[in-house]
N, CA, C and O of each residue as an XYZ file, in Angstrom:
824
protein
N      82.199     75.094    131.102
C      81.910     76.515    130.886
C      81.260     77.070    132.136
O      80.253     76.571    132.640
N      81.853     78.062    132.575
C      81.114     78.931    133.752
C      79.992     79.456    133.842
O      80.160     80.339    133.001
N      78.829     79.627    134.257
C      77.902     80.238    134.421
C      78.409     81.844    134.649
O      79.197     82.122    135.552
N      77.884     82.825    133.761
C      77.923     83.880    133.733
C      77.127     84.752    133.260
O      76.209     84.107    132.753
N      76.824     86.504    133.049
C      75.533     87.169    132.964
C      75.695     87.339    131.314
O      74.789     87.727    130.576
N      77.532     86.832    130.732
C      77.415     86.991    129.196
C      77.442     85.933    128.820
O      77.284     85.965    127.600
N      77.582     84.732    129.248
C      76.913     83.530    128.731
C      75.809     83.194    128.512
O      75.567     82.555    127.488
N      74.665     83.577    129.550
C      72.835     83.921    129.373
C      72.920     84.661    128.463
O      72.768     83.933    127.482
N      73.075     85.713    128.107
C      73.039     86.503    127.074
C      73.105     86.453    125.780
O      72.309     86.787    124.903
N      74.713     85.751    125.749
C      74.726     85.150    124.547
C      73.738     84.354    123.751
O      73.748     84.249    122.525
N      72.949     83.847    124.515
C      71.508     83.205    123.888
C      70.395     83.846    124.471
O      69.379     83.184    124.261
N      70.192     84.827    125.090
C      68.886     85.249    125.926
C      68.485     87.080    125.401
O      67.545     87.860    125.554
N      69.735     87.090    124.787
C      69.684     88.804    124.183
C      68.282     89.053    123.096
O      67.860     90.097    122.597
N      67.891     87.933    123.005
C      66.660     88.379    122.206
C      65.461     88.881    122.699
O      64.717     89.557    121.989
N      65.140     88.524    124.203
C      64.250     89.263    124.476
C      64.311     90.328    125.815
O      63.391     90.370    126.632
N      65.057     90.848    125.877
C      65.682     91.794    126.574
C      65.380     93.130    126.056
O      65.956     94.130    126.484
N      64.293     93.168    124.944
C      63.242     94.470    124.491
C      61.797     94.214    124.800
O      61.126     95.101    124.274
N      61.091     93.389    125.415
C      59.542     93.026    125.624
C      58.964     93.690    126.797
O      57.936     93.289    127.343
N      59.751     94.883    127.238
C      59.021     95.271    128.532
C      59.492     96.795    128.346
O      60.712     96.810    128.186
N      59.029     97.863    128.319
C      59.374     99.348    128.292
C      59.024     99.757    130.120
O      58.201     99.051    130.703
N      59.531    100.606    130.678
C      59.577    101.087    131.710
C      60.736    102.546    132.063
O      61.902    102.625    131.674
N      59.955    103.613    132.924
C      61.003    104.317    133.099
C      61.029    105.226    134.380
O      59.921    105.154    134.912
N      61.851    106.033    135.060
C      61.389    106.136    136.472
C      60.961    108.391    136.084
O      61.486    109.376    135.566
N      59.633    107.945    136.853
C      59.532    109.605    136.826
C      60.477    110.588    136.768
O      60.308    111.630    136.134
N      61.624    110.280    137.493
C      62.701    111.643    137.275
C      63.544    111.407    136.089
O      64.284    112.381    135.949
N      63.753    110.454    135.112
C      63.921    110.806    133.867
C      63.023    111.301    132.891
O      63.501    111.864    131.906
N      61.602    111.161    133.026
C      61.043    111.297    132.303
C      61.108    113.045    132.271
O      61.181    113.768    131.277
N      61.053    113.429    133.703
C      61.084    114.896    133.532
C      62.294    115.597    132.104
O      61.947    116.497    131.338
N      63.390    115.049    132.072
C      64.690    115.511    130.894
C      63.927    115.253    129.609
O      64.384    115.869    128.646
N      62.977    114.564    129.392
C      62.533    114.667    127.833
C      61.606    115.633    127.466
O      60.695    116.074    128.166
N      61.923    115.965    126.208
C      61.173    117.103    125.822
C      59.683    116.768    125.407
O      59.612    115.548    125.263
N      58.695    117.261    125.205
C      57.489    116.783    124.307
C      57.673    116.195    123.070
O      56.804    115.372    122.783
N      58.371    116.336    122.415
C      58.380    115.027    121.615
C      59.262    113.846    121.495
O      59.243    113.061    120.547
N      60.097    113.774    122.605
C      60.955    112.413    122.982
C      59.605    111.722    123.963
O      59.453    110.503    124.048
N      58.636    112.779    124.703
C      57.643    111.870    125.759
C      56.586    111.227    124.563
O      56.237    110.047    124.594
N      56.258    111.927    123.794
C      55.364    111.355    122.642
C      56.043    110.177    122.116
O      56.149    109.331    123.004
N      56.387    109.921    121.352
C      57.707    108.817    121.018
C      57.611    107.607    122.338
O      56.941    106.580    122.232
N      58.235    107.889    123.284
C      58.140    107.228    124.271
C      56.502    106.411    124.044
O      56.227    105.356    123.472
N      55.734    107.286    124.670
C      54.216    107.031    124.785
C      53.947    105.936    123.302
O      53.401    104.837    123.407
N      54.345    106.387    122.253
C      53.772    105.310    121.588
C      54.486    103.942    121.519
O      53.959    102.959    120.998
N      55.692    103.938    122.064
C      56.511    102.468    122.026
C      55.528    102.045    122.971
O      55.009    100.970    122.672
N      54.991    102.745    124.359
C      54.893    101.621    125.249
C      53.329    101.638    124.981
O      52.752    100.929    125.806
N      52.468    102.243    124.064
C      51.429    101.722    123.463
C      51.520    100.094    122.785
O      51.055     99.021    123.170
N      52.095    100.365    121.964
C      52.778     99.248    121.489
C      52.682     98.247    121.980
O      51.774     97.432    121.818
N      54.099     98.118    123.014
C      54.684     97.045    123.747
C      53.414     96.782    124.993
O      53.779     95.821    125.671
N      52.111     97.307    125.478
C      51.394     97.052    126.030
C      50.722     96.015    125.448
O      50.535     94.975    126.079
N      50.264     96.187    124.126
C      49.795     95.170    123.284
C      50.718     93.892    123.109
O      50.392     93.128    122.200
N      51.593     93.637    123.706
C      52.097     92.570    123.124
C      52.286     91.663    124.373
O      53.290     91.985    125.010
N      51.438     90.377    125.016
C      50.788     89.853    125.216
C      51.560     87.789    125.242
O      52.327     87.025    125.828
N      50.826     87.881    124.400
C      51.354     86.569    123.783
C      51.608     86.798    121.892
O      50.730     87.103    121.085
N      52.979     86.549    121.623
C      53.647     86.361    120.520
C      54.285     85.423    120.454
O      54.666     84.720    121.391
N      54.534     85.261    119.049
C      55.573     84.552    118.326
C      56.297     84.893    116.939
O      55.875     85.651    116.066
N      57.267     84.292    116.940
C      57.964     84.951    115.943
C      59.243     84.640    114.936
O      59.766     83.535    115.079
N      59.710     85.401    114.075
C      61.495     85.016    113.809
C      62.136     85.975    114.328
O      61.589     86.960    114.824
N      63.476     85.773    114.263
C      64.586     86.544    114.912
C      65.809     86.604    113.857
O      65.650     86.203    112.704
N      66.655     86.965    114.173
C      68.115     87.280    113.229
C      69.076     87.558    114.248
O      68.667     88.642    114.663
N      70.052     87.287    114.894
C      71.318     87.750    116.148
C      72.747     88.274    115.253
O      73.321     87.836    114.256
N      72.903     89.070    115.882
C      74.394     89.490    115.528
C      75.189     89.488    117.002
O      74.725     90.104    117.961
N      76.623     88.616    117.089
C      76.666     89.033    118.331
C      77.687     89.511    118.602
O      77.908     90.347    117.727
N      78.753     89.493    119.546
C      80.044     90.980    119.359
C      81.146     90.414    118.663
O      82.180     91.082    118.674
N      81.152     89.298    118.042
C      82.241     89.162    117.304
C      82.125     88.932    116.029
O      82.888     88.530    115.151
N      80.366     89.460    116.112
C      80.177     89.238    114.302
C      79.661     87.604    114.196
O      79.554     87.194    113.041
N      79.404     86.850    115.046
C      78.889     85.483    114.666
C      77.210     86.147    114.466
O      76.732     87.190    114.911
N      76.628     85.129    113.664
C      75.148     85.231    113.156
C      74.665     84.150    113.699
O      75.262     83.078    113.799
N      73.282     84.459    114.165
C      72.630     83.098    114.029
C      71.305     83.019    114.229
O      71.150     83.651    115.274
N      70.085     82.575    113.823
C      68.283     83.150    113.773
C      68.104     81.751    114.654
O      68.881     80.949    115.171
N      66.226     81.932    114.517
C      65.641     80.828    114.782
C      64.122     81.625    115.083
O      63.707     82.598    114.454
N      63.197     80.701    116.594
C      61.680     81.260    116.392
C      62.084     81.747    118.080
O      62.965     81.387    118.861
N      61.342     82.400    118.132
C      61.191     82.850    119.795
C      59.568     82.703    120.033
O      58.803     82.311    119.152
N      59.190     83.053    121.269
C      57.894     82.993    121.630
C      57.262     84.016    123.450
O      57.530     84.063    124.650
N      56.852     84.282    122.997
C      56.831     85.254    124.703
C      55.427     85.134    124.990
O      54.654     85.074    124.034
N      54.908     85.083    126.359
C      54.460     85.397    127.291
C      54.036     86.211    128.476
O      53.707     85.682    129.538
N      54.047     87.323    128.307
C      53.843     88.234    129.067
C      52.795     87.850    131.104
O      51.602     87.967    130.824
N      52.862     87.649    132.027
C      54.253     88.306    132.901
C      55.398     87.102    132.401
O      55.021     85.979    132.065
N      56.665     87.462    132.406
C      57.557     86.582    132.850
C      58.180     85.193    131.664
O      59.242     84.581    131.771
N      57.260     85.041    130.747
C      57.685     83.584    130.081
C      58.150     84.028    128.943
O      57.634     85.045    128.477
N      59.418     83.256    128.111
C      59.943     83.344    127.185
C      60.793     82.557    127.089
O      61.470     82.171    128.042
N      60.974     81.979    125.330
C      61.506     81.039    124.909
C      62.418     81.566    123.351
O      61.973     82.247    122.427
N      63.337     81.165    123.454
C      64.317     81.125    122.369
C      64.558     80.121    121.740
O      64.655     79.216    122.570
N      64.745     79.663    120.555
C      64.961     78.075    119.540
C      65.777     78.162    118.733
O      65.280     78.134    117.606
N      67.365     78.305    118.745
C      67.356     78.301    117.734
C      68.251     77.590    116.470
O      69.118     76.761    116.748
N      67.994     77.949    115.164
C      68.063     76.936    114.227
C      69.669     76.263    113.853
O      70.655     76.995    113.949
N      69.776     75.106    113.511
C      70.682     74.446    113.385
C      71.839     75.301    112.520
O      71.596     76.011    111.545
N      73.496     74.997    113.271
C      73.248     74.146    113.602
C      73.512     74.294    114.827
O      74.285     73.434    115.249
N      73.079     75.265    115.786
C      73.108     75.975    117.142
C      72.317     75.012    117.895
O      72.756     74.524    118.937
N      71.418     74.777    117.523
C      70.316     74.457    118.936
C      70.226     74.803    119.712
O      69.845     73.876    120.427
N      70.337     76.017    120.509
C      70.708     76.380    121.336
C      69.036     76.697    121.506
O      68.314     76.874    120.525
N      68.256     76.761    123.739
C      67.291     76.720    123.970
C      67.445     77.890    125.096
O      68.051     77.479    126.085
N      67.171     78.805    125.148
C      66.964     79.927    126.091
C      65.222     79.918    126.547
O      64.261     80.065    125.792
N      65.224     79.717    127.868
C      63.868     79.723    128.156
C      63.767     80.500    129.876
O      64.479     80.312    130.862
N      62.559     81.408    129.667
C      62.592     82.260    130.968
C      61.181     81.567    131.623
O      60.366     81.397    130.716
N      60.763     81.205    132.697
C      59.963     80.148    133.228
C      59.406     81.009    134.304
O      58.572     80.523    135.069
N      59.857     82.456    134.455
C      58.740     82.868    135.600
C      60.041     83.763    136.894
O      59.953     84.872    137.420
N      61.003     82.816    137.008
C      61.513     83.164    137.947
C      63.252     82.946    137.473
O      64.096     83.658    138.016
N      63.591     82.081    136.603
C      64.625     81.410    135.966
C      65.164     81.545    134.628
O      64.457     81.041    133.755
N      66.504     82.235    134.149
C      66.852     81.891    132.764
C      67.103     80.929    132.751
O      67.881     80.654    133.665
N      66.723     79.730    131.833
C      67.623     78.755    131.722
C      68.012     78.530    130.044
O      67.381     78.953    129.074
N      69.071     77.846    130.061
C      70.387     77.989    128.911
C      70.593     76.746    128.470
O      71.586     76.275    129.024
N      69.999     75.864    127.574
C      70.750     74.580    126.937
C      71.452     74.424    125.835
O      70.802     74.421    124.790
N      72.644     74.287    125.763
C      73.593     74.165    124.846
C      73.782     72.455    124.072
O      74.803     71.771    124.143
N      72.777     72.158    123.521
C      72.523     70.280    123.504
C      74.034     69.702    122.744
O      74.603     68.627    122.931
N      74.406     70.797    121.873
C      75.794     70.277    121.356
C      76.927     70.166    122.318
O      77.572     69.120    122.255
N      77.341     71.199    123.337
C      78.335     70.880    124.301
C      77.440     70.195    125.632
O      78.012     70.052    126.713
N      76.371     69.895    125.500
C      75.663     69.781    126.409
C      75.936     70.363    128.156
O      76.117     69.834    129.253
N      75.866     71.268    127.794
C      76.293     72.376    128.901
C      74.808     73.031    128.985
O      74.147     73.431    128.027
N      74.362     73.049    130.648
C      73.225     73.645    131.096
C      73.968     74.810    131.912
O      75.080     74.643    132.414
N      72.984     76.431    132.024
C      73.048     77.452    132.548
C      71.601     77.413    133.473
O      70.576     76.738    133.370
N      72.057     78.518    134.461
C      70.446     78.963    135.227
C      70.614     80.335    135.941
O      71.359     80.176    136.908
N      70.189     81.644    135.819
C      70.494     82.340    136.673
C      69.375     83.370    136.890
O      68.585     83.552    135.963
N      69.275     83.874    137.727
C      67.331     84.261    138.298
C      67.220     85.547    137.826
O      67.994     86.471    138.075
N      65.652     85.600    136.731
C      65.910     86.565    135.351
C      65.724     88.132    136.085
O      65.365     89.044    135.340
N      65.949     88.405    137.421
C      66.254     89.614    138.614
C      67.406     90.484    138.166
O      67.460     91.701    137.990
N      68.923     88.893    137.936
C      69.924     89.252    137.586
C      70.362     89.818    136.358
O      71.443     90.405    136.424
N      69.886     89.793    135.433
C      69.875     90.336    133.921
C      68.998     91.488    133.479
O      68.158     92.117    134.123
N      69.436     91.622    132.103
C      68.726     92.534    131.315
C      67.265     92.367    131.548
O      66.522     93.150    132.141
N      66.988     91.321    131.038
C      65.671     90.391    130.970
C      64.466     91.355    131.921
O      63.483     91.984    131.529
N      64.940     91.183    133.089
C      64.190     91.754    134.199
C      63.786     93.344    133.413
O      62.739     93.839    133.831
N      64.314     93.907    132.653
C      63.463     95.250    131.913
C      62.710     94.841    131.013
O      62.164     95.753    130.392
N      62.362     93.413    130.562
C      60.880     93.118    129.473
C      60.039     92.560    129.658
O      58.952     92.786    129.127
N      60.288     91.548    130.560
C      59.111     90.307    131.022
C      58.254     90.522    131.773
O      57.429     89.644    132.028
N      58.172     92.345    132.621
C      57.358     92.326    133.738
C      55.721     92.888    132.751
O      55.566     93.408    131.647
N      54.862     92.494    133.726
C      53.195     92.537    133.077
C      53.300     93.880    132.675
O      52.854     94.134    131.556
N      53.888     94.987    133.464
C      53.624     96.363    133.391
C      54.536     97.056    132.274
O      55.755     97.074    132.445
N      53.796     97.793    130.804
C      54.323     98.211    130.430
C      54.401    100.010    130.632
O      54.455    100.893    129.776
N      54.375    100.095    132.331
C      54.064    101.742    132.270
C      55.601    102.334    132.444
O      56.602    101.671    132.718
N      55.534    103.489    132.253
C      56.461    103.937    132.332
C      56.693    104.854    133.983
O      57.343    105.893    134.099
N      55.983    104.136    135.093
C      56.250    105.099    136.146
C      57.073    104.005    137.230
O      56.948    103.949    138.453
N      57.958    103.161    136.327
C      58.732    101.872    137.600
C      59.827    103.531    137.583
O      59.853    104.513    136.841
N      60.643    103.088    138.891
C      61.845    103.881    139.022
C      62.669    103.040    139.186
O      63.583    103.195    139.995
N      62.502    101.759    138.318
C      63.409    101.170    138.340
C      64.270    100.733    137.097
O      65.118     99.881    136.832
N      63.385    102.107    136.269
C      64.273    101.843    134.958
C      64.633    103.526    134.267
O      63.743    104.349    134.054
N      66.068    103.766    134.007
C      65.974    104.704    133.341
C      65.919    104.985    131.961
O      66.380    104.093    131.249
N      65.421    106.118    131.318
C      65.474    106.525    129.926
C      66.672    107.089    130.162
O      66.945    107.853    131.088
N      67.933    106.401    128.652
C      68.971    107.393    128.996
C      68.471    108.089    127.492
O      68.663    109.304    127.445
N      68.220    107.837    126.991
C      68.270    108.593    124.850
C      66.741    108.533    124.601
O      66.102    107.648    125.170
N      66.159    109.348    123.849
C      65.132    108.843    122.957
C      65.437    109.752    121.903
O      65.188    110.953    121.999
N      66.102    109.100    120.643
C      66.003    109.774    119.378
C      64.925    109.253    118.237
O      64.687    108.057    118.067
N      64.243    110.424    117.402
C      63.993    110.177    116.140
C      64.449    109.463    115.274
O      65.639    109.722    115.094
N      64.009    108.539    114.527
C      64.221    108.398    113.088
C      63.278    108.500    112.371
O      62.138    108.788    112.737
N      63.833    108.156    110.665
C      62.608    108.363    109.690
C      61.567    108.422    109.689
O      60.795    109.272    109.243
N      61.310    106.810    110.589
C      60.043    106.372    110.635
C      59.360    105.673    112.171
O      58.337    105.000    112.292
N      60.248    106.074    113.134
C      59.950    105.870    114.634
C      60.922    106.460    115.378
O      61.072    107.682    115.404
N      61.666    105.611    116.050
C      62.424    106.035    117.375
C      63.366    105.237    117.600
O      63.590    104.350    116.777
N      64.322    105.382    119.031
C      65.246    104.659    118.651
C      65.205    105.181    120.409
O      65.028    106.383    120.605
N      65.380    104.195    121.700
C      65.183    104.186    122.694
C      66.193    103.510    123.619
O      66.165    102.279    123.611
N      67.205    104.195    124.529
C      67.867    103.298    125.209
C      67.681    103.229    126.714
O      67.016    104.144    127.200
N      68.002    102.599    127.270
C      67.317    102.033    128.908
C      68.047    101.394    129.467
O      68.843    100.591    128.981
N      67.872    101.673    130.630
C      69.116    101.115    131.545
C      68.374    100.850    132.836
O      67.488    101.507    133.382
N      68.938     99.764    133.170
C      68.288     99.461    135.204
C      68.869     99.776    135.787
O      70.030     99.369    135.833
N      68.123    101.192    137.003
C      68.837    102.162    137.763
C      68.940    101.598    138.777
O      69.110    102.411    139.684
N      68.921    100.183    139.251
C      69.625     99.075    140.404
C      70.762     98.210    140.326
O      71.250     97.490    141.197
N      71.225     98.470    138.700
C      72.513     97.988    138.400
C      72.868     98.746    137.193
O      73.020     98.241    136.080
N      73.005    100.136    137.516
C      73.740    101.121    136.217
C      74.686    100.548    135.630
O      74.729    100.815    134.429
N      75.652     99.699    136.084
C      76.801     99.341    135.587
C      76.750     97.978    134.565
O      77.616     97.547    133.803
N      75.509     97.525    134.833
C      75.163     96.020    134.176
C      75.316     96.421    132.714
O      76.303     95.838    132.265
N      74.772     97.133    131.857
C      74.823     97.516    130.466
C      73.335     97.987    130.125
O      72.580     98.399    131.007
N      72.992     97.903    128.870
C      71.921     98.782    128.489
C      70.947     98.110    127.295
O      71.272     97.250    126.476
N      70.161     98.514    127.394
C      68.734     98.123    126.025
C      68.871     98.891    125.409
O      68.696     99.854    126.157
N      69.118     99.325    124.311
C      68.118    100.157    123.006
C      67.001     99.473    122.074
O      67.314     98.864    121.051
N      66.124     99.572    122.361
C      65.115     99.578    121.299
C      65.063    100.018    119.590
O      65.823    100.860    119.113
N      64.455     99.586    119.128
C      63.981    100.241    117.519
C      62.961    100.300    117.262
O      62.691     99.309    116.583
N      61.870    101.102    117.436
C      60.450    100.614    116.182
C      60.032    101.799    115.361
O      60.046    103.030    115.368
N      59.662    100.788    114.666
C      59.046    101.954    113.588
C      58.467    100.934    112.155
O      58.051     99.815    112.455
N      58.454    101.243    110.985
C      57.897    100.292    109.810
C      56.523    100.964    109.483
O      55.792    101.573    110.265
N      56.297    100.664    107.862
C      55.012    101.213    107.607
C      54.029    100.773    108.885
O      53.316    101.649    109.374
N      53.994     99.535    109.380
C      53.249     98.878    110.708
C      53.994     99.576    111.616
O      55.143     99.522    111.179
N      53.989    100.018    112.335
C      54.439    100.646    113.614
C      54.475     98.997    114.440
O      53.569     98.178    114.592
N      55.982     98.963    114.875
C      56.237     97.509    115.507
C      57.501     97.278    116.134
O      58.247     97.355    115.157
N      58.083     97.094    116.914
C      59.329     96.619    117.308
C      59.996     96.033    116.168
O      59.418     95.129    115.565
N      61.087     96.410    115.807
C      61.873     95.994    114.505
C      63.314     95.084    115.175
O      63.653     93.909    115.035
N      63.799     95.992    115.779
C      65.018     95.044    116.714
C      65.470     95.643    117.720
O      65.030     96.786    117.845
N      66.221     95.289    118.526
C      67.319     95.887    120.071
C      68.622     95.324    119.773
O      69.112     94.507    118.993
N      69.013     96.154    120.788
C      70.821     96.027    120.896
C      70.973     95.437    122.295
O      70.000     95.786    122.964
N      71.353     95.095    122.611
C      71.955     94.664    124.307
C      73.001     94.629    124.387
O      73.721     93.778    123.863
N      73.578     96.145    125.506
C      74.948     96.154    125.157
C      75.537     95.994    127.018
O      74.954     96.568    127.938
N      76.785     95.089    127.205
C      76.600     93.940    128.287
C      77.843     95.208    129.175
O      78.216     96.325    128.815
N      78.091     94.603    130.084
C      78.660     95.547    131.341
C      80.334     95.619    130.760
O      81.038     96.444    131.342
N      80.813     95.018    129.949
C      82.236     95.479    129.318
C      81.939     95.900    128.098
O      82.922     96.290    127.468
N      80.794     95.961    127.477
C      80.369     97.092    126.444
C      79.903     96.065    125.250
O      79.178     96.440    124.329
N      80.301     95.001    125.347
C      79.923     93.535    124.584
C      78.620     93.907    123.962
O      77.713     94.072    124.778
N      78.235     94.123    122.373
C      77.073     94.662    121.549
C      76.612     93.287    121.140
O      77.391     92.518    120.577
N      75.392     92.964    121.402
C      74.150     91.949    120.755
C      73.190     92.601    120.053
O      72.492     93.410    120.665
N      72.935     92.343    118.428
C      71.905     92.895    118.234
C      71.214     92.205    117.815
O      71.772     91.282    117.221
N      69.466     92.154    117.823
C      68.434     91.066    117.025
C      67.495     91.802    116.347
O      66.935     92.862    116.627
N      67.414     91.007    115.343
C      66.356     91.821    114.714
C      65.064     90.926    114.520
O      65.013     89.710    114.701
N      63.967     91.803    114.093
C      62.831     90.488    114.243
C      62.435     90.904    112.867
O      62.339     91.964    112.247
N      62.195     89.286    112.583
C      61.704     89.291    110.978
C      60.371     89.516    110.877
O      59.939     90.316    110.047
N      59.381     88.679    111.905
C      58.127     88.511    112.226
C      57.605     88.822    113.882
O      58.421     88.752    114.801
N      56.468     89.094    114.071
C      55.760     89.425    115.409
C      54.452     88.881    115.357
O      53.674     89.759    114.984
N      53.724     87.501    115.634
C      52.691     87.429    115.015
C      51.762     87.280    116.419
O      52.228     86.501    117.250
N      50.677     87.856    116.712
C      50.291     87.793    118.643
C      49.353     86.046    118.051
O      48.851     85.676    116.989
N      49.527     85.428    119.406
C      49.046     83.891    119.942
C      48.152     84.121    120.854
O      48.090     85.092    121.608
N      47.390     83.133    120.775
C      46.737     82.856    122.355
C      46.289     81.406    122.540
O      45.165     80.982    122.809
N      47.488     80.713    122.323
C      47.361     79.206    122.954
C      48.874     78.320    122.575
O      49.146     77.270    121.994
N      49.699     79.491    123.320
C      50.976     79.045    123.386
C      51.138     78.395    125.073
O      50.961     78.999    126.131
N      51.614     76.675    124.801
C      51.704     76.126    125.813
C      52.119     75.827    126.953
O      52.966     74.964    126.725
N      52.065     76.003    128.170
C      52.848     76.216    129.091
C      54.090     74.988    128.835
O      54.955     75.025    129.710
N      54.219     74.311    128.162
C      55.588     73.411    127.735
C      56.374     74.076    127.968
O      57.166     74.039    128.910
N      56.211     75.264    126.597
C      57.216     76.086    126.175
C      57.914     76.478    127.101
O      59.103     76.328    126.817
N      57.746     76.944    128.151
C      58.717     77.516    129.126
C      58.826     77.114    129.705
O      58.678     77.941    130.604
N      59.135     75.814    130.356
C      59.801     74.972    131.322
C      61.100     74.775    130.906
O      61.368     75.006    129.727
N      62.146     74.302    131.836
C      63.389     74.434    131.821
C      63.488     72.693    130.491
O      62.874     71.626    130.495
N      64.399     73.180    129.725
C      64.550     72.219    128.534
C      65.401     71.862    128.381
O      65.732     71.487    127.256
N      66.321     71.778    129.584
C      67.429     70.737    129.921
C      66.795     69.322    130.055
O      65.937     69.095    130.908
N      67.218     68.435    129.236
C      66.486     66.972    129.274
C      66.538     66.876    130.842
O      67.043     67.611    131.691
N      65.805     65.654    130.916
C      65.639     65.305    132.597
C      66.165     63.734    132.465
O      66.229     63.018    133.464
């Protein structure tokens, strides 16, 4: 199997919502209450630190499949998930890496190149110009947010979701550079603070 940006994906689309960012000259197109909205996701997503959690995947052909994730804020994140996938997505700082233990097929590609690079960074402000707001709509009970990296427009896009009696990240879409839709949803968000640097080392056996 080839190393590619929809093969990472295919297992790495889960956390490709952990970082909000947007560049001053979009922000100017939103009205006062798409900037409000805005402002409270990345309230939010400022708080979120060290987590852990469940997940749920849908991916573009309709396959399903959950497990636990775990993040780290700058940079670390880990994917697990449950049988009979096994599949290990882990971001280490500088590296996606991808273990497939059933075909035993390893991936690696530097998390610069991906979506990824819009969640993992420390900063959840919204004055990078290196990310645009393309949407911010209402719903019932939050918002609904899509984003794009204005250094590779063509790569594909984030949308966000939050909202819930808890005001919380509920799920994202990651939709890939031939239009390829991932969506995850999170069952749980629970914040940690003594998640181990194990976790994110590359988990290709040695």
């Amino acid at each position: 199997m080839s190393l590619t940006r929809r093969n990472i994906l295919a297992g790495a689309a889960a956390f490709t919502a952990l970082g909000l960012a947007g560049p001053g000259l979009a922000q100017t197109n939103l009205t006062p209450e798409q900037r409000r909205l805005v402002a409270r996701a990345q309230a939010y997503m400022a708080t979120m630190r060290s987590v852990r959690g469940r997940f749920s995947e849908t991916g573009p052909r309709g396959q399903r499949a959950s497990g636990a994730f775990y993040l780290r804020r700058p940079g670390r994140m880990r994917f697990e998930y449950d049988a009979p996938s096994r599949l290990v997505v882990v971001a280490d700082g500088t590296f996606i890496h991808r273990w497939d233990p059933r075909l035993e097929v390893y991936q690696q590609l530097p998390t610069n190149q991906t979506p990824l690079s819009l969640l993992l960074d420390n900063d959840a402000s919204l004055s990078s110009r290196y990310i645009r707001i393309e949407t911010v709509t209402p719903t019932s009970d939050g918002c609904q947010i899509t984003l794009r990296d204005a250094r590779r427009p063509r790569e594909g896009s984030l949308t966000l979701v939050f909202g819930g009696s808890s005001y919380r990240l509920r799920e994202w879409t990651v939709r890939d550079a031939q239009g390829a839709a991932t969506r995850v949803q999170l069952a749980t968000i629970t914040p940690v603070s003594n998640l181990a640097d194990s976790l994110f080392r590359n988990p290709r056996p040695s």
